[in-house]
C-alpha positions, 0 to 999 in steps of 0.5 A: 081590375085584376081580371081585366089585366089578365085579359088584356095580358093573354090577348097581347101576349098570345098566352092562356090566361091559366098561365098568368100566375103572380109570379110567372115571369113576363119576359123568361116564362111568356117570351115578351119582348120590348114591343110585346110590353109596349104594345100591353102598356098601350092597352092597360092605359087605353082600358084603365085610363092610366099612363105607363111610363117605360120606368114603370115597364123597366121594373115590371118583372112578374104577372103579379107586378104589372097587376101591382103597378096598375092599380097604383095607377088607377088608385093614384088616377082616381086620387087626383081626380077627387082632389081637381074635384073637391077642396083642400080639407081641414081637420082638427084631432085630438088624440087622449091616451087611455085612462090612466095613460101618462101623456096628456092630450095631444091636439093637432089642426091643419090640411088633411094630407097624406103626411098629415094622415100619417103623423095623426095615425102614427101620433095616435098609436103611440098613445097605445092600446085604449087611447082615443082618437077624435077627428073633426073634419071642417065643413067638407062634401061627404066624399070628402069626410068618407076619405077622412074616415077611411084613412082611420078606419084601420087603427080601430084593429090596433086598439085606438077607438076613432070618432070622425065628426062633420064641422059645418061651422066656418074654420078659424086659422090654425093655431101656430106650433105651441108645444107644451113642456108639461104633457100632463096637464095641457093639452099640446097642440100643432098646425099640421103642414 
C-alpha cells in the first residue's frame, strides 16, 4: 500500500518520489496547498476505495501520517465489509493460570467484538507468564474463526499459550454475570457485552 501512496503523493504533488521520507513535511518541505491535499485525497479514495474526511487531512502533517492514516482507512474498510458479510461471532474463553498460580479459572462467553478481544487478552495477561488461553469459537466461517485466531496470535510473545477451537454445535444463551468470591476454587464465569 505504501508504495501506491507514494505514487499517488509524487504524481499530485509534482514531487520525486525520493523525497517523500516519513517525515517530510506535506505543506512546509513540498509547498502543498489546500487544493493540492484535496486533489490527493480524491485520489488516495479513488485508488483505495476509502473516504477522506477534511478532519483527517486537518491532522495530516507528514508523509508518514498521510501512509498512516490510509491504511487505517483501508483496514477500517476492509473490517466492515467482512462484518456486512459474515455473522456476529460467539465465543467461549476460558482463561487458567500456570501451575501453581493463585486465582483459579476464569471463564467468559459472549459476542466477539473488539472490547471483548480485549477484556479476554487483557484478563489472559493478567493471569501472567504460563497462564493458558482456551478460546472456542461457536459455529462460524473460517474467515471468521482466522479473525479470532489472529486477534490472539500475539499474546503467545507474552507467555500465554493460546488454543482457538471450532464449535459446530448450535450455542445455549450466555450465562448472566456470576462472579464467584472464592477464585480458588470455581471457575468465574462472565457474558461479555
Amino acid at each position: 500500500m505504501e508504495a501506491d501512496v507514494r505514487r499517488l503523493v509524487a504524481h499530485c504533488l509534482g514531487v520525486g518520489i525520493e523525497e517523500l521520507v516519513s517525515e517530510v513535511s506535506l505543506r512546509d518541505d513540498l509547498a502543498a496547498d489546500s487544493l493540492d491535499l484535496v486533489e490527493l485525497a480524491m485520489a488516495l479514495e479513488a485508488e483505495f476505495a476509502i473516504v477522506v474526511t477534511e478532519a483527517i487531512l486537518d491532522r495530516v502533517r507528514t508523509y508518514g501520517d498521510l501512509v498512516h492514516a490510509t491504511g487505517v482507512l483501508v483496514r477500517t474498510r476492509g473490517e466492515a465489509e467482512a462484518r456486512r458479510t459474515e455473522p456476529p461471532l460467539r465465543i467461549s474463553a476460558r482463561i487458567t493460570p500456570r501451575a501453581g498460580g493463585l486465582a483459579g479459572t476464569l471463564e467468559r462467553t459472549g459476542w466477539f467484538s473488539p472490547y471483548s478481544a480485549e477484556t479476554v487478552a487483557e484478563d489472559a495477561l493478567r493471569a501472567g507468564r504460563g497462564a493458558r488461553l482456551e478460546v472456542t469459537v461457536a459455529a462460524s466461517s473460517m474467515a471468521g474463526f482466522a479473525r479470532v485466531q489472529q486477534q490472539f496470535a500475539g499474546l503467545d510473545t507474552r507467555g500465554i499459550q493460546v488454543i482457538v477451537r471450532r464449535d459446530d454445535r448450535p450455542h445455549e444463551p450466555p450465562v448472566q454475570s456470576a462472579w464467584s468470591s472464592d477464585t480458588r476454587s470455581r471457575p468465574l464465569v462472565q457474558s461479555l457485552p
